[in-house]
C-alpha positions in Angstrom: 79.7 70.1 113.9 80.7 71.8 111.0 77.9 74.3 109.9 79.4 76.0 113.0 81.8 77.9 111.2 79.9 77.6 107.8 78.4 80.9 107.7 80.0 84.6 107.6 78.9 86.9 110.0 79.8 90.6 111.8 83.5 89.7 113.3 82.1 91.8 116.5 79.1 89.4 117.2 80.5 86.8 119.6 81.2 83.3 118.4 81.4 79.9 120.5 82.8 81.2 124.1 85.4 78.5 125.5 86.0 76.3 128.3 89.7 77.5 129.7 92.0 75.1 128.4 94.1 72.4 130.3 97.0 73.1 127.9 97.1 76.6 129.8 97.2 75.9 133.0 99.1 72.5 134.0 98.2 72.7 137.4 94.3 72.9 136.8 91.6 70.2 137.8 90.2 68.2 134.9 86.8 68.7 137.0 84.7 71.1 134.5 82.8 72.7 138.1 86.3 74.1 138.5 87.6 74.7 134.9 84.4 76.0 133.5 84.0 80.1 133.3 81.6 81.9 135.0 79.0 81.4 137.6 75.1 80.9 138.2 75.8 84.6 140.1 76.4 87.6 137.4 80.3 87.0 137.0 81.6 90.3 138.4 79.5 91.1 141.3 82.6 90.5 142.3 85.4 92.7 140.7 88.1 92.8 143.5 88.5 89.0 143.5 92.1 87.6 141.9 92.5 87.0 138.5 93.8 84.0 138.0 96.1 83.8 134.4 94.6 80.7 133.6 90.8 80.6 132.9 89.0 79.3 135.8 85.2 80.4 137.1 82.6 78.8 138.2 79.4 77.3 136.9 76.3 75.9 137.9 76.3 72.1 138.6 74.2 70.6 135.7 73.4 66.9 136.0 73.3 65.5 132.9 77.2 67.0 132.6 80.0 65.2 133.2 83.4 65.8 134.0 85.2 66.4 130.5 88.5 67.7 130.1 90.1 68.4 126.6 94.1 68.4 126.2 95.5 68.0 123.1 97.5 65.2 121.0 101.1 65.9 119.9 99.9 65.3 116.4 96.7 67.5 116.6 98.8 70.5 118.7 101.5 70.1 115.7 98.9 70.7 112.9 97.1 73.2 115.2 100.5 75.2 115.4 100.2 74.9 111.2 96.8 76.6 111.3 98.2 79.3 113.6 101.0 79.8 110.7 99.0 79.8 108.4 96.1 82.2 109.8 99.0 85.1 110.8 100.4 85.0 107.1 96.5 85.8 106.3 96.1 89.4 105.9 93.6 91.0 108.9 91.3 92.8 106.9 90.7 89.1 105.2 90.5 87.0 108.2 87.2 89.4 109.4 85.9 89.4 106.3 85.7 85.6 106.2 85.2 85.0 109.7 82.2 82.9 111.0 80.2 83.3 114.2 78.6 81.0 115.4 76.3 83.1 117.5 74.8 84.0 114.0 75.3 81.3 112.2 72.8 79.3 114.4 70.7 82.3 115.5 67.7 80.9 113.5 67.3 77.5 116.4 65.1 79.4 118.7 63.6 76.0 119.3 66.3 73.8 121.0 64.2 71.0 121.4 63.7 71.5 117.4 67.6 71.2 117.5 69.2 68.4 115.3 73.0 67.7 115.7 74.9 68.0 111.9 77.3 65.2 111.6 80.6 66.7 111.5 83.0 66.0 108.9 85.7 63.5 109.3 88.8 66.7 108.9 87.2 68.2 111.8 85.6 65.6 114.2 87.8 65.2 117.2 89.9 62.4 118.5 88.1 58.8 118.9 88.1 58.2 122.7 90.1 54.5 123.1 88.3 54.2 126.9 85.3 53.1 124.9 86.2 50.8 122.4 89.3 48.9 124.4 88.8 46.1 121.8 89.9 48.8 119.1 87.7 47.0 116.9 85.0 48.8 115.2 81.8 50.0 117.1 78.4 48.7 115.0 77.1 51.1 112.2 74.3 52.3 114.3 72.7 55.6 114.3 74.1 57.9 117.2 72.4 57.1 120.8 69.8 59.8 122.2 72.1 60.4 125.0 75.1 62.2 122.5 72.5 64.3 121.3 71.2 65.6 124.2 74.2 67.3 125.4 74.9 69.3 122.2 71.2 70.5 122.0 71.2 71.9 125.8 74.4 73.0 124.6 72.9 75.3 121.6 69.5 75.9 123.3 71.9 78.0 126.2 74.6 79.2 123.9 71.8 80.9 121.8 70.0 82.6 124.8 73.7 83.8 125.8 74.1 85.1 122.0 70.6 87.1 122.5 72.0 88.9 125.7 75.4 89.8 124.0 73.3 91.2 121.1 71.4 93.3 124.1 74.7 94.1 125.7 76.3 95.1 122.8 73.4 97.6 122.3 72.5 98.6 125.4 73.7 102.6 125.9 73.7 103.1 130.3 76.7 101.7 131.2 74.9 99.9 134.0 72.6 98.0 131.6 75.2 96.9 129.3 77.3 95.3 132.6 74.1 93.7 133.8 73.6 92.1 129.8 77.1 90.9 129.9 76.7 88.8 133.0 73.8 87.0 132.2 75.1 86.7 128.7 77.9 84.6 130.6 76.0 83.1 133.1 74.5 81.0 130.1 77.7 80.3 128.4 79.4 79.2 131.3 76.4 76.9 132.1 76.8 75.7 128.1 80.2 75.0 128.7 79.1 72.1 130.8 77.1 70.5 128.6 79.6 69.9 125.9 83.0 67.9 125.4 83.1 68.8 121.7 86.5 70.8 121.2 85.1 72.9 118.6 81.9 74.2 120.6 84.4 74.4 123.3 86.1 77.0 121.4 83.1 78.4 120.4 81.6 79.2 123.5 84.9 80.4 125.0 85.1 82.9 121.8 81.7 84.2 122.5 82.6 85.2 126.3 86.2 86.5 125.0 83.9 89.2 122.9 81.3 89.5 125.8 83.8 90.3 128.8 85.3 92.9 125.8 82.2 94.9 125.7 83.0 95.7 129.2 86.5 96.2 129.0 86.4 98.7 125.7 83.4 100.7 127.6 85.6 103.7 128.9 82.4 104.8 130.6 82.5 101.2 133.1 83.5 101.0 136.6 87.4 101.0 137.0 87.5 97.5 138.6 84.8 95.7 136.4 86.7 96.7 133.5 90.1 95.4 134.8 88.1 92.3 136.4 86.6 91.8 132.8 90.3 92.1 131.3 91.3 88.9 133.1 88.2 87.6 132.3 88.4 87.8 128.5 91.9 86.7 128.3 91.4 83.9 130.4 88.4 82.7 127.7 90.6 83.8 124.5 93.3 81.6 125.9 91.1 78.9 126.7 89.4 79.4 122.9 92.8 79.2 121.3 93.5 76.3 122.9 90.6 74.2 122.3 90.7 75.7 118.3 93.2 73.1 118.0 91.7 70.1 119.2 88.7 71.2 117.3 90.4 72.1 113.8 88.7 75.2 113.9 89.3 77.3 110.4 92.3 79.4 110.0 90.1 82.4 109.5 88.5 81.8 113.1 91.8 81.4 114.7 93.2 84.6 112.8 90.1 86.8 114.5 90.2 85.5 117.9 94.5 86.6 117.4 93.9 89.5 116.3 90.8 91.1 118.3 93.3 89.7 121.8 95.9 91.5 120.7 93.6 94.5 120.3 92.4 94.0 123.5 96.0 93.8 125.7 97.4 96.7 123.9 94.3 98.7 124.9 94.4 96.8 128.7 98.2 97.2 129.0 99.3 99.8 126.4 97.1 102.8 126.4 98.1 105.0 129.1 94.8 105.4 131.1 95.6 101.5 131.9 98.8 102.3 132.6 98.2 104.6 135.6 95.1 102.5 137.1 95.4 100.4 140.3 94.3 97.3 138.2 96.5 97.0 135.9 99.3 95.2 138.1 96.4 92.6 138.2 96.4 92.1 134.8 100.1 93.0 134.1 100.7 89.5 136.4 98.4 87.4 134.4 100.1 88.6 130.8 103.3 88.1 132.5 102.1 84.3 134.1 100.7 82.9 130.8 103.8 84.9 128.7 106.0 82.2 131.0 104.1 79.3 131.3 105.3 76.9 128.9 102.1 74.8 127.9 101.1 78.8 126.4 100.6 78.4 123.1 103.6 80.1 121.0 101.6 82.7 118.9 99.7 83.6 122.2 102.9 84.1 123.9 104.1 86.1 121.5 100.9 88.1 121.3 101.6 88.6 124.9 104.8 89.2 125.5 105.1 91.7 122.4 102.6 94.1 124.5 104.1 94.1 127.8 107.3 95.1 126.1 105.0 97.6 124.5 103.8 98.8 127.7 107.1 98.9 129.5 108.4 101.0 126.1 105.6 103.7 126.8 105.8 103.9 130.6 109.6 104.2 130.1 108.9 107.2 127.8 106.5 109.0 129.7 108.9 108.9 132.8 111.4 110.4 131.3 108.6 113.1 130.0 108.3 113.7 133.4 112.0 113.6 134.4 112.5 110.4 136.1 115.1 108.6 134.5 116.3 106.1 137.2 112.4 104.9 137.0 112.6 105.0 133.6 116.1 102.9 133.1 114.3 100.4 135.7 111.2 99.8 133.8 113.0 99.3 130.5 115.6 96.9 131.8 113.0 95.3 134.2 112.2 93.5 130.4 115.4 92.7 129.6 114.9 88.7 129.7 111.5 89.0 128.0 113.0 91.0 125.3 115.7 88.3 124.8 113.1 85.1 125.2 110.6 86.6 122.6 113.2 87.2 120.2 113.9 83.7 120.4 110.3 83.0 120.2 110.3 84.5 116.9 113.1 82.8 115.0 110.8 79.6 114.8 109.6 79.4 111.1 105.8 79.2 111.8 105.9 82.6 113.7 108.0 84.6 110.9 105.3 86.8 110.1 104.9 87.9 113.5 108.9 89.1 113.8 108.7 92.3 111.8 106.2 93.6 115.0 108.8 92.5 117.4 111.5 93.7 115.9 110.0 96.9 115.8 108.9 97.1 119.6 112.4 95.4 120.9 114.2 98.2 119.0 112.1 100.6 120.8 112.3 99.4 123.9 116.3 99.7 123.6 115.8 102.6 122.2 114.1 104.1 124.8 116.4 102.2 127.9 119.1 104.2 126.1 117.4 107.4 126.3 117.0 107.0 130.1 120.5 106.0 130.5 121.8 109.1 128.9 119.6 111.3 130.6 120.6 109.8 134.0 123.9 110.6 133.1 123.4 114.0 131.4 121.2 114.8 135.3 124.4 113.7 137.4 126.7 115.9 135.6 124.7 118.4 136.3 124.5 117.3 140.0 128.6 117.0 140.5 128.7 120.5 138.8 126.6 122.0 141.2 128.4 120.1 144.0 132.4 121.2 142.5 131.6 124.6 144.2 132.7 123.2 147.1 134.7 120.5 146.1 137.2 120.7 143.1 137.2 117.1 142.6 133.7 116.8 141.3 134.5 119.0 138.9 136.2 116.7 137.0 134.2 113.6 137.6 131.7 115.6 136.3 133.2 116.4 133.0 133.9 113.1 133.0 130.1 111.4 133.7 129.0 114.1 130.5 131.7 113.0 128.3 130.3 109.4 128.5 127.0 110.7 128.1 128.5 111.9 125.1 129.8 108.5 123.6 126.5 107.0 124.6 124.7 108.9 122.7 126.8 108.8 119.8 127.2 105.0 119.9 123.2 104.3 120.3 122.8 106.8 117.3 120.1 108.8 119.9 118.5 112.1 119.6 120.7 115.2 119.0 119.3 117.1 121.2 120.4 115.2 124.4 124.2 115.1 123.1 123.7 118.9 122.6 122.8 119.4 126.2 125.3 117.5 126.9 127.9 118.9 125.1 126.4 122.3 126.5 127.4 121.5 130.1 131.0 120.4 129.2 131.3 123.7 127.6 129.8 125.2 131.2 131.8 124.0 133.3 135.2 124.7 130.8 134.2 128.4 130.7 132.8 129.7 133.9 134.4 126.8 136.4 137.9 126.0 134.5 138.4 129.5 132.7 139.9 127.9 129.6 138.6 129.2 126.6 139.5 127.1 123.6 137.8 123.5 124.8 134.9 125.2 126.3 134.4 127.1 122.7 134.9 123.6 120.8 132.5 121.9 123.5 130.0 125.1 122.6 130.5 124.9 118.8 129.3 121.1 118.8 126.3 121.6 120.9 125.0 124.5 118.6 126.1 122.5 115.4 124.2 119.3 117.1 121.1 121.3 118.1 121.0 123.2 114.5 120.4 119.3 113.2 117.6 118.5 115.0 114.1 119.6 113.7 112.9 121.6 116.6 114.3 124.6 118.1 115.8 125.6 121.2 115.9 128.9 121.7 114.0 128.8 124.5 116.1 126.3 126.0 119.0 128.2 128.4 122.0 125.4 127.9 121.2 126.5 123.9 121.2 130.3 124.7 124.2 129.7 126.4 126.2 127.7 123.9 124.7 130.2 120.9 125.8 133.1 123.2 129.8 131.8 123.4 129.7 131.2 120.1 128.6 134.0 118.6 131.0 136.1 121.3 133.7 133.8 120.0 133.2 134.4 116.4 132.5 137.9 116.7 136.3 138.3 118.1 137.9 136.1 116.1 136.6 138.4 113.3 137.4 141.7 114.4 140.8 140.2 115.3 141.3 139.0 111.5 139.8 142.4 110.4 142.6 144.2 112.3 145.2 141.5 111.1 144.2 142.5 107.4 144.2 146.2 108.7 148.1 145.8 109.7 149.1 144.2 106.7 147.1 146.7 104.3 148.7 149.7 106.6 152.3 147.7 105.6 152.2 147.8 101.9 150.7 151.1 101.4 153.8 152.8 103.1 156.5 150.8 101.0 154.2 151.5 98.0 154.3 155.4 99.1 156.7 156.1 96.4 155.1 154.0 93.7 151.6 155.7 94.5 153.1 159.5 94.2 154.5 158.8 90.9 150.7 157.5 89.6 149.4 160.4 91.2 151.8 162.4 89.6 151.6 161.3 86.2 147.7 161.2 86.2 147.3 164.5 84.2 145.4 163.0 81.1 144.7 159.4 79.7 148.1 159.7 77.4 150.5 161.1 79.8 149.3 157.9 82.3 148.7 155.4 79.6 152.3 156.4 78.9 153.7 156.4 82.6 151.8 152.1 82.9 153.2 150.6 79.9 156.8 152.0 80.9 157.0 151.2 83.7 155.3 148.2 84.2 156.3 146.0 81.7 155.2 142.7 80.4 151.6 144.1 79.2 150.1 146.2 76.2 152.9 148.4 74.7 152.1 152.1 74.2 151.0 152.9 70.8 150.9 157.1 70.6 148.6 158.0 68.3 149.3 158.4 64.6 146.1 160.6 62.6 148.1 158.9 59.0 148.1 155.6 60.8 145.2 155.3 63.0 142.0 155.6 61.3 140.0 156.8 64.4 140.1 159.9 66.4 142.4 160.5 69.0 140.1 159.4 72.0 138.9 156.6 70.7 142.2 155.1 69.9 143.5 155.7 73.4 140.4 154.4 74.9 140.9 151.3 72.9 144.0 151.3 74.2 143.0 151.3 77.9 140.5 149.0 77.5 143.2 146.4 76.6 145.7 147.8 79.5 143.1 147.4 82.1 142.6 143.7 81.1 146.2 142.6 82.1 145.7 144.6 85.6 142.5 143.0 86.1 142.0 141.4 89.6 141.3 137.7 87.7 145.0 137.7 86.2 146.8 138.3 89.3 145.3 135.3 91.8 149.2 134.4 92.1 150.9 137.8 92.7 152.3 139.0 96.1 150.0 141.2 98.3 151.7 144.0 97.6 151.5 143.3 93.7 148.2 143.3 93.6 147.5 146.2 96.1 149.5 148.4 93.6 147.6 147.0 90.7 144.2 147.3 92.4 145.9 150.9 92.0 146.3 151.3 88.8 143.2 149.9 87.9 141.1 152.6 89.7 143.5 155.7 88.3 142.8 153.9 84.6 138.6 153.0 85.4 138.5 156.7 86.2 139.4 158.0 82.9 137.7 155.3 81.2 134.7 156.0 83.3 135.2 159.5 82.2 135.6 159.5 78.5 
């Protein structure tokens, strides 16, 4: 029983398809005509048929197959949950490396009757049954009975007729073809599922019609309701493979695959949105949501599960309020609220940390996105009341008040800027043109633009932005030209009282002494006059009185009168441009 995960192979060539699994499904017959998967008939000739969450179908009645049920031990479910741990802390790209299908790994037994049984090994063999040996003492060292081998030969002789067909379905291009491979690929693995009680060809076989039904359901070119029939079909088969995995001590590696290639295959069945928006997917959406609750589920499977529901409520959420409905979207979000706080739950348990990064991530945008709709609901009936206070004053201020929480929403749940900034817009509207007060409707105005000016894109298309920009730059614009007049006045003030003062400069300006003279007089505390002495002074007379202006125009220098009056340094600004003059002019 062991060579049948002994040998790598192409993770997309389907392994050992299973028998759905009791643990699933408490309510399920132990009978394996009703718990087997499939039928003689191709298995979706009939595509508007209920999906059932658990895996249940129909086979052929085989004689020499009797009723066998599998359920796990407590001890064998508590080391399968180990493997489980231990195949999601494997990284992916390493579980499909080292995966092993059995579909290739026995592809070689085209003669069944050629067929021998390997003796599993002891790690891997599965439970004794105690119904025959109620002695419990040991059976006699005799070699296995005919009968026990006869069931596992059938079993390989139809499993690898099933693996041909997959390999024909698999590369079959009309769309018509590939359907018609697929079901009598799984016609012959549901009649192999009968002829078995071996947990780990169980699992097997179940694996191999998981990948079958998937050719289907990833062929975007398939009939609408075989693909969403298929859906239910291959989950029902992965759940069932899972299951009997444990009972079977399949590898870590196997486990890890079957994980990974369902979870590929709900986000594309319940994610994408082309499933969203097709009349199967409620179908489907009830089954996730059935085995997500049921508590026999296995934990990782549940998690799985439940992680892309909330991913598919996140996206449907965000694409209604793309198109404006944010009551549907706040419902769809919040519709999830208990599975959001059960899988969180679901998570803290040590052997599933490495799956709580994921959720983490998809619960945060799921309240993300709840938020978003909230706001907006609240951002579209302030606008509502507004356009209702034209006839009635009172929702005028009920509206103000439904934006201003829209406000603090968004602020608390750190959303977007650009929502606050509409918001923030219409508060402004309705203080300007409904209220006529100025000063909150600019303040309401400044924050939208300021919130808006943070965001990465641009609104200047978008009217509540033209409209905010608009007051803003009308409201700047005046406050300017009122300072500008403000400064006017006061300039206007200390040139008359500096009449006097000015005259005199004027006066005196007749030559660079007479002036030179006239500043260091009159305005003491700087360079004294020095006249110029020919005995004395070495250089000519220009020179020396252009030396000497260079060190008068320092003290009057705009950097050494920060802490003067206005009117100081109005009549020094002055004096600065009588004494640049001459210097300019020597």
């Amino acid at each position: 029983m062991g060579n049948y995960r002994s040998t790598p192979s192409n993770s997309s060539t389907p392994s050992q398809p299973v028998r759905p699994a009791q643990p699933l499904n408490p309510n399920k017959s132990k009978n394996p005509r009703q718990t087997s998967v499939g039928d003689s008939e191709p298995i979706a000739a009939q595509p508007q048929q209920h999906i059932d969450p658990t895996p249940q179908a129909k086979v052929p009645p085989v004689a020499s197959a009797p009723p066998v049920s599998v359920e796990p031990t407590a001890a064998s479910m508590n080391a399968g949950n180990a493997r489980f741990a231990s195949a999601m802390k494997t990284p992916k790209h390493r579980r499909r490396q080292t995966f092993v299908s059995d579909s290739e790994s026995n592809s070689t037994h085209s003669q069944p009757q050629q067929h021998t049984v390997p003796t599993a090994p002891p790690a891997s063999a599965p439970p004794a049954d105690e119904s025959q040996n109620p002695s419990n003492t040991a059976p006699p060292a005799a070699s296995p009975p005919a009968a026990q081998d006869e069931p596992t030969v059938a079993w390989r002789a139809l499993v690898d007729e099933g693996n041909a067909l997959f390999a024909a379905a698999k590369n079959a291009s009309p769309t018509t073809a590939r359907t018609s491979a697929v079901k009598q690929a799984l016609t012959k693995y549901n009649a192999a599922l009968l002829l078995t009680k071996k947990p780990n060809e169980l699992a097997s076989t179940s694996k191999n019609m998981f990948l079958t039904c998937g050719l289907v359901v990833n062929d975007d070119d398939a009939d609408s309701e075989n693909r969403y029939y298929f859906i239910g079909e291959a989950l029902s088969c992965a759940a069932a493979a899972l299951a009997c995995a444990i009972e079977g001590n399949m590898s870590e590696e196997w486990i890890g695959v079957v994980l990974d290639k369902m979870s590929d295959l709900v986000d594309k069945s319940l994610v994408e949105a082309g499933c969203i928006a097709s009349s199967r997917s409620g179908g489907v959406v009830q089954l996730m949501t059935k085995l997500v609750h049921n508590s026999a589920t296995q934990l990782h499977l549940k998690i799985v599960l439940a992680r892309a529901l909330l991913r598919r409520a996140n996206k449907k959420g965000a694409l209604a309020i793309s198109e404006g409905d944010y009551n549907r979207a706040a419902e769809v979000t919040e519709e999830r609220a208990d599975l959001r706080h059960s899988v969180l739950e679901w998570v803290c348990d040590p052997l599933c940390a490495n799956l709580k990064p994921s959720i983490d991530e998809v619960t945060s945008a799921l309240l993300n996105t709840m938020y978003l709709a909230g706001a907006k609901k609240l951002l579209q009936r302030g606008k509502a009341l507004r356009e209702e206070s034209v006839s009635d004053d009172e929702k005028v201020f009920e509206a103000l008040d439904t934006l201003r929480l829209g406000v603090v929403e968004c602020q608390r749940r750190k959303l977007p800027r650009a929502i606050e900034a509409e918001l923030l817009s219409e508060i402004g509207y309705i203080w300007s043109n409904i209220l006529k007060v100025d000063e909150p409707a600019y303040h309401a105005y400044h924050a939208s633009v300021q919130c808006a000016l943070a965001c990465p894109q641009l609104f200047n298309a978008n009217n509540w932005y033209k409209r905010a920009k608009d007051a803003v730059e009308k409201r700047e614009q005046a406050e300017a030209a009122e300072e500008q007049r403000r400064k006017s006045d006061v300039d206007e003030a200390i040139r008359k009282s500096l009449a006097s003062e000015l005259a005199t400069l004027s006066a005196m300006n007749t030559g660079i002494e007479s002036i030179l003279m006239h500043v260091t007089k009159t305005y003491l505390g700087g360079v004294a006059f020095d006249k110029h002495n020919p005995e004395k002074h070495k250089s000519d007379k220009d020179k020396h009185y252009r030396k000497l202006l260079v060190s008068i125009l320092r003290h009057f220098h705009p950097d050494n009168t920060m802490t003067l009056s206005p009117k100081v340094k109005k009549l020094y600004n002055e004096i600065t441009i009588v004494l640049t003059g001459h210097l300019n002019a020597n």
